[in-house]
BAVO-232999 format. One record per residue (C-alpha): residue in three letters; residue number from 1; x, y, z. Coordinates in steps of 0.2 Angstrom, whole numbers, plus 5000, padded with zeros to 4 digits. Example, Ala and Ser with C-alpha at 12.3 -4.5 7.8 and 13.67 -1.06 7.14 Angstrom:
BEGIN
+------+------+------+------+------+
: resn : resi :    X :    Y :    Z :
+------+------+------+------+------+
:  ALA :    1 : 5062 : 4978 : 5039 :
:  SER :    2 : 5068 : 4995 : 5036 :
+------+------+------+------+------+
//
This chain:
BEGIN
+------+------+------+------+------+
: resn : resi :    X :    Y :    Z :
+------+------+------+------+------+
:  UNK :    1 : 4916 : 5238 : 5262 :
:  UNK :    2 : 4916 : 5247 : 5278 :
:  UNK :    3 : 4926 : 5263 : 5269 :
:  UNK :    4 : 4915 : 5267 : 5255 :
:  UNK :    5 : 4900 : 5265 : 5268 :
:  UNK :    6 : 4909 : 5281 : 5277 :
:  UNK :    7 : 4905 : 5289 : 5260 :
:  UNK :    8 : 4886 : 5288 : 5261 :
:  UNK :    9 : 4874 : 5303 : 5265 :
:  UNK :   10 : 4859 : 5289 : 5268 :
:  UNK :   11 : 4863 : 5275 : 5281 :
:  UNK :   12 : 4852 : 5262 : 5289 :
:  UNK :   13 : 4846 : 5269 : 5305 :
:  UNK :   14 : 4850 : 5262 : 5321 :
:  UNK :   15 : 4833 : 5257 : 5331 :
:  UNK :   16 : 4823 : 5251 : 5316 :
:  UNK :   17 : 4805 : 5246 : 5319 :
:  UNK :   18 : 4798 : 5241 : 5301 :
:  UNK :   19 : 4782 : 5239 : 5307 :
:  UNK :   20 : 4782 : 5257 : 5317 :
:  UNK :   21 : 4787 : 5264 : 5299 :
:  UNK :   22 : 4775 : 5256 : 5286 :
:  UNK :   23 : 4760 : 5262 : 5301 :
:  UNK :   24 : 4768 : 5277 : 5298 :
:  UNK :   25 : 4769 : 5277 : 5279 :
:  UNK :   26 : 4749 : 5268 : 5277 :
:  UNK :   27 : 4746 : 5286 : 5288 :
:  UNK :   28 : 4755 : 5298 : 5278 :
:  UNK :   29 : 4744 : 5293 : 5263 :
:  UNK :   30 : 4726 : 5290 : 5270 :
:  UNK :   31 : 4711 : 5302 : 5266 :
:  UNK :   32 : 4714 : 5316 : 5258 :
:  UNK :   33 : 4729 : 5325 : 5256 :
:  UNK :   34 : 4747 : 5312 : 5254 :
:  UNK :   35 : 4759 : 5320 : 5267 :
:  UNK :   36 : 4776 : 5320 : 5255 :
:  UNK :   37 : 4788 : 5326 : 5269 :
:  UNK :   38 : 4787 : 5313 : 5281 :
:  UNK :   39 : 4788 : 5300 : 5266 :
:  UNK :   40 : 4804 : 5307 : 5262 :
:  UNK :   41 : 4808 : 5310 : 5280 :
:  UNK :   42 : 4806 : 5291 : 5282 :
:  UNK :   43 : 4813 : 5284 : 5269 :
:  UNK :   44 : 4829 : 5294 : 5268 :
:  UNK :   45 : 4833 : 5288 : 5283 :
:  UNK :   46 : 4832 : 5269 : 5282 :
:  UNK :   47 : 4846 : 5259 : 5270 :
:  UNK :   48 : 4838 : 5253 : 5256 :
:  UNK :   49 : 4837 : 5232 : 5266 :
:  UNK :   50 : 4829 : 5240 : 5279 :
:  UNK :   51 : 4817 : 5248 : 5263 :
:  UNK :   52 : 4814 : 5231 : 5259 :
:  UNK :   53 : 4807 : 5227 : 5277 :
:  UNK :   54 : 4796 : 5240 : 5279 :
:  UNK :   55 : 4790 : 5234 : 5260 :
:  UNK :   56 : 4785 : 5215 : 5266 :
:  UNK :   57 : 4778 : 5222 : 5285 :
:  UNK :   58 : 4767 : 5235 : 5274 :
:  UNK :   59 : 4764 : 5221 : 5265 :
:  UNK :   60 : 4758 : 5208 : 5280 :
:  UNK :   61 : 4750 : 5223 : 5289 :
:  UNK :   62 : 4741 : 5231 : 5275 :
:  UNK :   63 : 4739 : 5217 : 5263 :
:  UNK :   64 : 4743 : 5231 : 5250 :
:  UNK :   65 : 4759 : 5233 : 5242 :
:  UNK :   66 : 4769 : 5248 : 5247 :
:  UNK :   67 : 4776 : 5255 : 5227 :
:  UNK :   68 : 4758 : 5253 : 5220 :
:  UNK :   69 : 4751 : 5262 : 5236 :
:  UNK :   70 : 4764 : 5276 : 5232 :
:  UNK :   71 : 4763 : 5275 : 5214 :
:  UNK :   72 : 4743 : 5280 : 5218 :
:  UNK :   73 : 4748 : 5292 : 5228 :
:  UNK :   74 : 4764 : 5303 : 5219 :
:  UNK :   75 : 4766 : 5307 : 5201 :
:  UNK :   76 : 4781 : 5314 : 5190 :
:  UNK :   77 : 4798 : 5312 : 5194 :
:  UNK :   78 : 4794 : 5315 : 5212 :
:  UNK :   79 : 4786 : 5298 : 5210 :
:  UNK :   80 : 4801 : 5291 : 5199 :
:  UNK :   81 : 4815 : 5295 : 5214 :
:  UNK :   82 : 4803 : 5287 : 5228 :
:  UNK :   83 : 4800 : 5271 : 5217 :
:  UNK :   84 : 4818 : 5270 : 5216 :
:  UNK :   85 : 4822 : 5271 : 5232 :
:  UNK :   86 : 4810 : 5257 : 5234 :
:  UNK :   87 : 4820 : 5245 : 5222 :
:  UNK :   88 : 4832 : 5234 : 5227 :
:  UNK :   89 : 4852 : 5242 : 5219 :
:  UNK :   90 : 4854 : 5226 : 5206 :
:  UNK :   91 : 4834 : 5228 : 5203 :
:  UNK :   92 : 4836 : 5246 : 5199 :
:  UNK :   93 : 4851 : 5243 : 5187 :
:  UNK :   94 : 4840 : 5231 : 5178 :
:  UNK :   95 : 4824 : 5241 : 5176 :
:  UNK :   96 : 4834 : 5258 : 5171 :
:  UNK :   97 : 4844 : 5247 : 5160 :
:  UNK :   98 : 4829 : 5239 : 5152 :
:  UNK :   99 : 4819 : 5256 : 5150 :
:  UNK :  100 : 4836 : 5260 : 5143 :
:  UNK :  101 : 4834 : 5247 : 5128 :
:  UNK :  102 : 4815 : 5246 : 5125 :
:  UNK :  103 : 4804 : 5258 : 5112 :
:  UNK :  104 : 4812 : 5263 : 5099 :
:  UNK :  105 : 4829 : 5271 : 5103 :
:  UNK :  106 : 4842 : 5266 : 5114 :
:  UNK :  107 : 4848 : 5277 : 5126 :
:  UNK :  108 : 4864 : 5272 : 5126 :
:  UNK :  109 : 4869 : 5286 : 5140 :
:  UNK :  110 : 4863 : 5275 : 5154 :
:  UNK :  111 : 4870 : 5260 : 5147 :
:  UNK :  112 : 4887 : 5266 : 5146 :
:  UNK :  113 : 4885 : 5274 : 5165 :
:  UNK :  114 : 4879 : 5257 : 5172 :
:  UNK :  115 : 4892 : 5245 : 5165 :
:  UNK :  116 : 4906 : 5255 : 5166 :
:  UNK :  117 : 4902 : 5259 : 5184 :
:  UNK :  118 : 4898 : 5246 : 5195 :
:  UNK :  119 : 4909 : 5234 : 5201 :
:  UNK :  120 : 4913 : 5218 : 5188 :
:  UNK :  121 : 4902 : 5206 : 5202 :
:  UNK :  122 : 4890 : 5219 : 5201 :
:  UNK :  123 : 4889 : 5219 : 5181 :
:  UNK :  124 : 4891 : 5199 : 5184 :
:  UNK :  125 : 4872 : 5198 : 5196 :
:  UNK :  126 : 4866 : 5212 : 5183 :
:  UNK :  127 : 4869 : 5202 : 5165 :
:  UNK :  128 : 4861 : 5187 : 5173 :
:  UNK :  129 : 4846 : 5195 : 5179 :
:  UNK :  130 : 4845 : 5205 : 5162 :
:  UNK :  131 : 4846 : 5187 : 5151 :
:  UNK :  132 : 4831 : 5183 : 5158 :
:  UNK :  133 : 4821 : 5195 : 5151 :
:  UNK :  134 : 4814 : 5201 : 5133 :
:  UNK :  135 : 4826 : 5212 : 5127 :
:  UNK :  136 : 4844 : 5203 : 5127 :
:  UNK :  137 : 4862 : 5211 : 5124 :
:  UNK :  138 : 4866 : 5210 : 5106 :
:  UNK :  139 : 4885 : 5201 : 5103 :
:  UNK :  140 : 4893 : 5216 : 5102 :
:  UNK :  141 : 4886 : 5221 : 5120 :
:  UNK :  142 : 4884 : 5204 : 5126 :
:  UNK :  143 : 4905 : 5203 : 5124 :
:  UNK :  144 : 4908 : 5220 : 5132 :
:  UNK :  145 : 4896 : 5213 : 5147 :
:  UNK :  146 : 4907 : 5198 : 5149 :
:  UNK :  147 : 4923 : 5210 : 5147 :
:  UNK :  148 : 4918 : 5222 : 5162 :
:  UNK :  149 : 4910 : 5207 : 5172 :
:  UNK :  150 : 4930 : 5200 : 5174 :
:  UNK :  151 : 4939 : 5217 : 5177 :
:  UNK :  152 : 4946 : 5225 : 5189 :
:  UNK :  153 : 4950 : 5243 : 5193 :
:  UNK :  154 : 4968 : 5241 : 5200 :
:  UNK :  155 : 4972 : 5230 : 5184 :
:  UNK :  156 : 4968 : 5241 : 5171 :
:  UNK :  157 : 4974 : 5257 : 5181 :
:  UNK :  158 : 4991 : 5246 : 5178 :
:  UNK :  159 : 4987 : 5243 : 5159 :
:  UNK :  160 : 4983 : 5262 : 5156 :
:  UNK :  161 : 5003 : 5266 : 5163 :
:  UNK :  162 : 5011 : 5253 : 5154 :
:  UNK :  163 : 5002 : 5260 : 5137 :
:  UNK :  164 : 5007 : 5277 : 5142 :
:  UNK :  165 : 5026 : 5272 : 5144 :
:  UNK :  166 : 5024 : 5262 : 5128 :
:  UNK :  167 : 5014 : 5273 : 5117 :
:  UNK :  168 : 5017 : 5291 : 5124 :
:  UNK :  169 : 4998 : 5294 : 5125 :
:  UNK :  170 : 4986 : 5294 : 5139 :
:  UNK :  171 : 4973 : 5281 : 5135 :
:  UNK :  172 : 4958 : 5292 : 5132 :
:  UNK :  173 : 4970 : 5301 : 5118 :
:  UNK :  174 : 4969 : 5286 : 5108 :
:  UNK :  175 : 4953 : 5281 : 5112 :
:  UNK :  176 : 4945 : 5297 : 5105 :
:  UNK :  177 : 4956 : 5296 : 5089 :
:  UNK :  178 : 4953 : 5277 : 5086 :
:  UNK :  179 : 4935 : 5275 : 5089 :
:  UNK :  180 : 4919 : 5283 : 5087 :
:  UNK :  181 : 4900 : 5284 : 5093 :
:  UNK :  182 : 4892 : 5271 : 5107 :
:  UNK :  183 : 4910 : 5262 : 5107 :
:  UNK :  184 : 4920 : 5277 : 5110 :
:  UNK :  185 : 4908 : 5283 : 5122 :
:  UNK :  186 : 4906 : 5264 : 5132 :
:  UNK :  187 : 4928 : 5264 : 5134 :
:  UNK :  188 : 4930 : 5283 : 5141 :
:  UNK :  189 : 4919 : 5279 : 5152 :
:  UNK :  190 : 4926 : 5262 : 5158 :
:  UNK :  191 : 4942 : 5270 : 5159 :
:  UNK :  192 : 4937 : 5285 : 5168 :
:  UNK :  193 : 4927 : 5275 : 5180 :
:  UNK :  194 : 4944 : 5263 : 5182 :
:  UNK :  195 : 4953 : 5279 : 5186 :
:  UNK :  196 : 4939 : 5288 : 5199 :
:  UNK :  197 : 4920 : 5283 : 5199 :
:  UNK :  198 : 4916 : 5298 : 5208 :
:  UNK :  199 : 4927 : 5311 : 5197 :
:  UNK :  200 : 4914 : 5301 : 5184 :
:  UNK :  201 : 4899 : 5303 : 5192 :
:  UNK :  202 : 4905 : 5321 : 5199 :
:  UNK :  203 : 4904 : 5325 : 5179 :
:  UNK :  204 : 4888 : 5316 : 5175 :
:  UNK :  205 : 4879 : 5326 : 5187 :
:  UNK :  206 : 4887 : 5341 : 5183 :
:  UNK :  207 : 4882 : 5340 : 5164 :
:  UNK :  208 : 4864 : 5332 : 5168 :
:  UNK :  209 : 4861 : 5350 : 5175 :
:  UNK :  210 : 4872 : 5362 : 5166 :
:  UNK :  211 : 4864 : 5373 : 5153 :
:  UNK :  212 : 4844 : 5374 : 5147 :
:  UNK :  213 : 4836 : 5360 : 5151 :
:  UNK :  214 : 4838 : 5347 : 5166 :
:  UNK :  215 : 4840 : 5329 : 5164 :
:  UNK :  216 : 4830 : 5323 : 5179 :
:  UNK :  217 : 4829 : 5306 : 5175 :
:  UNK :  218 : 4850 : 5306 : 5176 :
:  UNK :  219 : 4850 : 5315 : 5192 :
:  UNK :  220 : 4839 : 5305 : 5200 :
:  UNK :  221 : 4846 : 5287 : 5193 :
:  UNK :  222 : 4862 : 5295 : 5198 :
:  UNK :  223 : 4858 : 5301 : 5216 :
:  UNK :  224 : 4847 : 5287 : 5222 :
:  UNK :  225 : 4861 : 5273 : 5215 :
:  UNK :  226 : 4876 : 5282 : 5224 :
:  UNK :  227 : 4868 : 5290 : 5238 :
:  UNK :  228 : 4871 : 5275 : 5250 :
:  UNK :  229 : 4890 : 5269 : 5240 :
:  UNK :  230 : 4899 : 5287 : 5238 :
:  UNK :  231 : 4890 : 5306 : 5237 :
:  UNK :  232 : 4902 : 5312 : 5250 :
:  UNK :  233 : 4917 : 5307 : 5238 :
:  UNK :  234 : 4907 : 5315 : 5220 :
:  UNK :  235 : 4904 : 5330 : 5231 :
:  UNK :  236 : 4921 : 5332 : 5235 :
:  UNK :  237 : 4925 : 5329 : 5217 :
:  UNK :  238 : 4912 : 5340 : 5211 :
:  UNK :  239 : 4916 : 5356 : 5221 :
:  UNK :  240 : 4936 : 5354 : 5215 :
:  UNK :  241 : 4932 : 5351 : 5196 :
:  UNK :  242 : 4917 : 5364 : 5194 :
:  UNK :  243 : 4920 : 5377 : 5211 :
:  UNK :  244 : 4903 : 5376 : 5216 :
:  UNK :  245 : 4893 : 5364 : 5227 :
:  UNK :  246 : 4882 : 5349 : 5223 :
:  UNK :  247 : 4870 : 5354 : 5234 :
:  UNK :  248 : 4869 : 5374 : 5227 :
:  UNK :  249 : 4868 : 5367 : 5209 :
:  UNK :  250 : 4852 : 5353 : 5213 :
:  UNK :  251 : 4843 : 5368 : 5224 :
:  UNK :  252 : 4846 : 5381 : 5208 :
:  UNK :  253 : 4841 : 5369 : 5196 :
:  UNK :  254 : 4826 : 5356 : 5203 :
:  UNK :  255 : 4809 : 5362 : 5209 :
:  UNK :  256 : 4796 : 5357 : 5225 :
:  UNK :  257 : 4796 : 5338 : 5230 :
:  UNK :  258 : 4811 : 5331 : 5220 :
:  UNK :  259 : 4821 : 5347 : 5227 :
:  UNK :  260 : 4819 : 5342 : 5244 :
:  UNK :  261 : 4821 : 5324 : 5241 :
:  UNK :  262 : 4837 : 5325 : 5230 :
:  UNK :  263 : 4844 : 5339 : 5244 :
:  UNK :  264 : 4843 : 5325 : 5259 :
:  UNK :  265 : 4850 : 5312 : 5246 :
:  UNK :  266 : 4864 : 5325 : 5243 :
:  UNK :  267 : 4866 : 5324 : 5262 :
:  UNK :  268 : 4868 : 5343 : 5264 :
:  UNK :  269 : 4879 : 5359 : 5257 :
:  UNK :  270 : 4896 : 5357 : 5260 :
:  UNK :  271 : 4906 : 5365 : 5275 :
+------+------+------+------+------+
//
């Protein structure tokens, strides 16, 4: 929708040449050294269809393919937010949801963030792609799936007021009383996101980089899947719940290459 487009800090740009850009990204990583800038440069500045150009031109013109040749070229997380970038949106919620499921654990943080999140036709294209692969849904999951594939946002907005009016109590009041663990974790999440996706996602950043450590693999799934859907909105969301900015926060707490990436993804410090 035209609205939430207003909303993005990356946009498609407006005299695209695919072929012009994939000469420039086969130069940025000949010989020696791999020129990062004028990767991010590029690809910061094209939506991700026109991403997906540039990949089959690289392709035609090169006869190499654009991730591996970037794969061979980057490495850590620097690698991991280019590669994403790289992926089409539904693509990207499969592969995060599927490194999400396989090894031993399952981290049901992203799980929770990528169902209760996107759009029900979102989750819809998502589960299809995801039953084709190795790891299914259990039941329990597989009927959540089918819960959040047939909702929508306005409906259970409506749902949490009548249940207020009935009950007395907000929604996530009896949630966290009634329920517990992965389940408790899966429904304050979908009614947060039913109430403001950005307020959610303005939180999940916020604790993804609060205290010791930083959680890079959240900040980039986080900043790369919204940055063309809302960052303007979680930024202004983030600077009224934690009174500071996005941008200062990812510049204090992020280092060299996936800095500068995640700071043009971020589109810029607030005004």
């Amino acid at each position: 929708s035209t609205s939430s487009m207003l909303q993005a800090t990356v946009k498609a740009s407006g005299n695209f040449n695919a072929s012009a850009d994939a000469e420039v990204l086969h130069k940025a990583m000949k010989g020696l050294g791999t020129d990062e800038d004028a990767i991010v440069q590029l690809l910061t500045a094209r939506s991700n269809a026109q991403r997906q150009e540039i990949k089959a031109t690289y392709k035609t013109l090169f006869g190499k393919d654009l991730v591996s040749d970037l794969k061979g070229e980057l490495g850590g997380k620097f690698e991991t937010l280019i590669v994403g970038l790289m992926t089409a949106p539904i693509a990207y919620d499969v592969t995060s949801l599927r490194n999400a499921i396989k090894g031993a654990g399952t981290d049901e943080k992203v799980l929770v963030e990528i169902l209760a999140s996107r759009t029900a036709h979102q989750v819809k294209a998502i589960s299809a792609l995801f039953k084709a692969g190795e790891h299914k849904f259990g039941t329990d999951e597989q009927s959540f799936v089918t819960i959040l594939g047939n909702r929508s946002a306005e409906h259970l907005r409506k749902v949490f007021d009548a249940y207020m009016k009935l009950s007395g109590y907000e929604m996530e009041e009896s949630i966290q009383r009634e329920t517990s663990g992965g389940l408790r974790d899966l429904l304050l999440a979908v009614v947060k996101c039913a109430r403001s996706v950005p307020t959610y996602f303005a939180e999940t950043l916020y604790y993804a980089m609060k205290g010791a450590g930083t959680d890079d693999n959240t900040l980039i799934r986080v900043m790369v899947s919204r940055c063309e859907v809302d960052m303007l909105d979680i930024r202004s969301e983030f600077r009224r719940l934690f009174a500071c900015s996005l941008y200062s926060m990812i510049k204090g707490d992020t280092g060299g290459d996936l800095r500068k990436a995640l700071l043009v993804l971020c589109g810029g410090e607030d005004a």
